[in-house]
N, C-alpha and C positions, 0 to 999 in steps of 0.2 A: 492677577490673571483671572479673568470672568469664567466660570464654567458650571456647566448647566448637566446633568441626566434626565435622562428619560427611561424610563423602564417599561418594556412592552411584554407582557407575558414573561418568559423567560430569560430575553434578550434583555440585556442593560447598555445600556450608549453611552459616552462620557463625550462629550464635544465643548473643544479652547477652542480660546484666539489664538495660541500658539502650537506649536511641534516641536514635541522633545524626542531625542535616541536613547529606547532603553539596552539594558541589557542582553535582553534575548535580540538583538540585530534590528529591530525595529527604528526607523531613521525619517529624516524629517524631508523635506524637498530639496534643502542646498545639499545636503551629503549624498542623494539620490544616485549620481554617477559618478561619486570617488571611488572607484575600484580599487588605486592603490590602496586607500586606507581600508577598503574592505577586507582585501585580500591576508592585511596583515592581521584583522581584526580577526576574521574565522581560522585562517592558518595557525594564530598564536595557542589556536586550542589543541591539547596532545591527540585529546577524543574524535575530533576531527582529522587529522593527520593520521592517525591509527587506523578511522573507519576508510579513510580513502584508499590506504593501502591494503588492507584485507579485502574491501568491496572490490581492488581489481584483481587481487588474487583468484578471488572469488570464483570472479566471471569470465577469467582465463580458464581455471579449470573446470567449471561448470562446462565453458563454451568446449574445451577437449573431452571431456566424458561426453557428452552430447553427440559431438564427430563419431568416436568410437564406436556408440549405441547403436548409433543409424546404421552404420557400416555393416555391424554382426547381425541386425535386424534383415541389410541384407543378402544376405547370404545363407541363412536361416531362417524358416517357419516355426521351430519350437521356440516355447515362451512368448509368443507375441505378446501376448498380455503382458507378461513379467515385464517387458523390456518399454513396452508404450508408457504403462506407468513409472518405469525409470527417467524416461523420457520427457514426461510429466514432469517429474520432481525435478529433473536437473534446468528445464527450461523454468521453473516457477523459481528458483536458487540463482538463475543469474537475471530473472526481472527485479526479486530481491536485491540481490546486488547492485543493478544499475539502478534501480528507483531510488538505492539510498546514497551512490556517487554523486545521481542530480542534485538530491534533496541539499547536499552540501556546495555544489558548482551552483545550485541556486542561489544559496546564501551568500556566494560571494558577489555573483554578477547583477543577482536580482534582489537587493536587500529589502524588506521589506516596509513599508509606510503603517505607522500609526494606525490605529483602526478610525477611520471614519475622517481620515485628516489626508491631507494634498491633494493633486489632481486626479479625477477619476478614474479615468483611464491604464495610468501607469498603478496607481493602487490595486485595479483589478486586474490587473497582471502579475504584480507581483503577488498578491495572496489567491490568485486561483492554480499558479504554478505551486504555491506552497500546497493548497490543499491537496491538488490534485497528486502530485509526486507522493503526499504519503498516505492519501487513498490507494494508490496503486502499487506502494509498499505493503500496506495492510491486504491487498489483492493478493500478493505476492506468497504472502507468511500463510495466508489462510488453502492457497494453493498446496503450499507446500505440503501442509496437514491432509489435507483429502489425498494427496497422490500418497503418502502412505498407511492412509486407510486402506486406498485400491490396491494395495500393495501385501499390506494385512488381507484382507479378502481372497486376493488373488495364491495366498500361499496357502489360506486355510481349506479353499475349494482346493488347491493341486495334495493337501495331506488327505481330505477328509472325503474327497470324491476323485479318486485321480485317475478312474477310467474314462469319466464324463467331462472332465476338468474345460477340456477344449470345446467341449460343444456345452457348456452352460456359459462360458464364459469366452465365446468365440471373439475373432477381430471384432465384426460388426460391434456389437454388446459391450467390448472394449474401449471402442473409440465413443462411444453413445455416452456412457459412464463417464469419462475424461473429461467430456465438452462439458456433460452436467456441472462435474466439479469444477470445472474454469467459471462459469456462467455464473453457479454459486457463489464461488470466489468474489468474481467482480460484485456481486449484487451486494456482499459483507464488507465491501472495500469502502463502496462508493454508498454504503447505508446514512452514513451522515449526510449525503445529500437527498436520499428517498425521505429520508426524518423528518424534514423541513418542508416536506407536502404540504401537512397539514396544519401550515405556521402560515398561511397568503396572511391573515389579517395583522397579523404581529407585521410581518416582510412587508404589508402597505404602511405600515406608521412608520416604517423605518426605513425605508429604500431611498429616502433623503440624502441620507446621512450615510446609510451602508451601500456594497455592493453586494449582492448574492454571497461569493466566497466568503466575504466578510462576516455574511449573517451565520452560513453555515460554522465558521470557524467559531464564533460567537456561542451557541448555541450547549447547551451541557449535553449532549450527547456525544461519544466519538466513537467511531468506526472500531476503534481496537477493544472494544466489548465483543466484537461479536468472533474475534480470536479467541476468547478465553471460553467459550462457547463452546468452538470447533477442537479445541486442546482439550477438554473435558469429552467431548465425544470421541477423539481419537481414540484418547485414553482407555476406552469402556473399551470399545471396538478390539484397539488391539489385543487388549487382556483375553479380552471373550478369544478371539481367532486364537492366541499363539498360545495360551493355557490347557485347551481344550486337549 
């Protein structure tokens, strides 16, 4: 079997005349639409079975704590803030959830092709669903950590100032705050694709051969650095609020 690399900056390419299925689900053109065999291939895994069933637990009760929130939110004005960033956390808990039930319904229905091998099209399908599902799990996790930061803040301002509580940290300034940290979120999810800005000349020697998701996935940088990031800053945060 002939095969050649190219190495472009940090990208490395390996391109055959043929297509092999590894381990990690990666599958060649004829097994592209054997679903039965898929099915039985990521099913046989416990870790997968496991996460399918917690991820709906998950997002059953994320989805009922959410119902309840809204409901006491309205009927009551105390706590807004308390309850928005509840609301925060329980809707970032079931995108978590459901971005890691696809991530798995991907690998059965949409298994992935070789890097740089079969037809275009269907390749970029399947690895931009894969990337994308767990940038938007990585959205997800980092969501999570900001709503309780806002959560930390929101309980240190109601100890430490609790005449002014409402009016430093009124709806407005609540909902402002929120959207920042969603925004934020997204911008730490989908950072492996901002990465790769500054890569066009590498992505011209190689957009042959790769497609975009490909290159990204390629690429040593992942999105989930910038978790361990936002986990060290909770960290400070809350100590600082809840110590004090």
């Amino acid at each position: 079997m002939a095969m050649n690399e190219t190495t472009v900056g940090v990208v490395s390419l390996e391109t055959s005349d043929s297509l092999e299925t590894s381990e990690t689900g990666e599958t060649s053109g004829n097994d592209y639409y054997d679903i039965e065999d898929r099915v039985k291939l990521i099913l046989a895994k416990p870790e997968y079975i496991v996460a399918l069933i917690i991820g709906t637990i998950a997002l059953v009760a994320n989805f009922l704590a959410l119902l309840v929130v809204t409901k006491t939110v309205r009927r009551t004005q105390r706590q807004a803030a308390h309850y928005a960033f509840i609301m925060s956390l329980t809707s970032s808990d079931m995108l978590f959830s459901f971005t890691l039930m696809l991530f798995i319904i991907n690998r059965v229905f949409n298994p992935l092709y070789s890097i740089g091998h079969g037809p275009y099209w269907p390749r970029v399908y399947s690895r931009c669903c894969s990337v994308i599902f767990k940038s938007l799990n990585v959205t997800a996790l980092n969501a999570e950590l900001l709503s309780l930061i806002g959560m930390a803040i929101d309980h240190f301002l109601a100890i430490t100032r609790p005449l002014h509580h409402t009016t430093i940290l009124n709806k407005r300034r609540c909902i402002l705050l929120i959207i920042f940290f969603w925004i934020l979120a997204f911008i730490c999810g989908f950072s492996n694709f901002i990465s790769v800005l500054h890569m066009f000349k590498a992505w011209n020697k190689v957009k042959e051969h790769l497609n975009i998701c490909e290159f990204v996935h390629m690429t040593p940088y992942q999105e989930e650095y910038t978790t361990f990031i936002t986990v060290g800053l909770c960290l400070v945060i809350m100590l600082f609020s809840y110590l004090r």
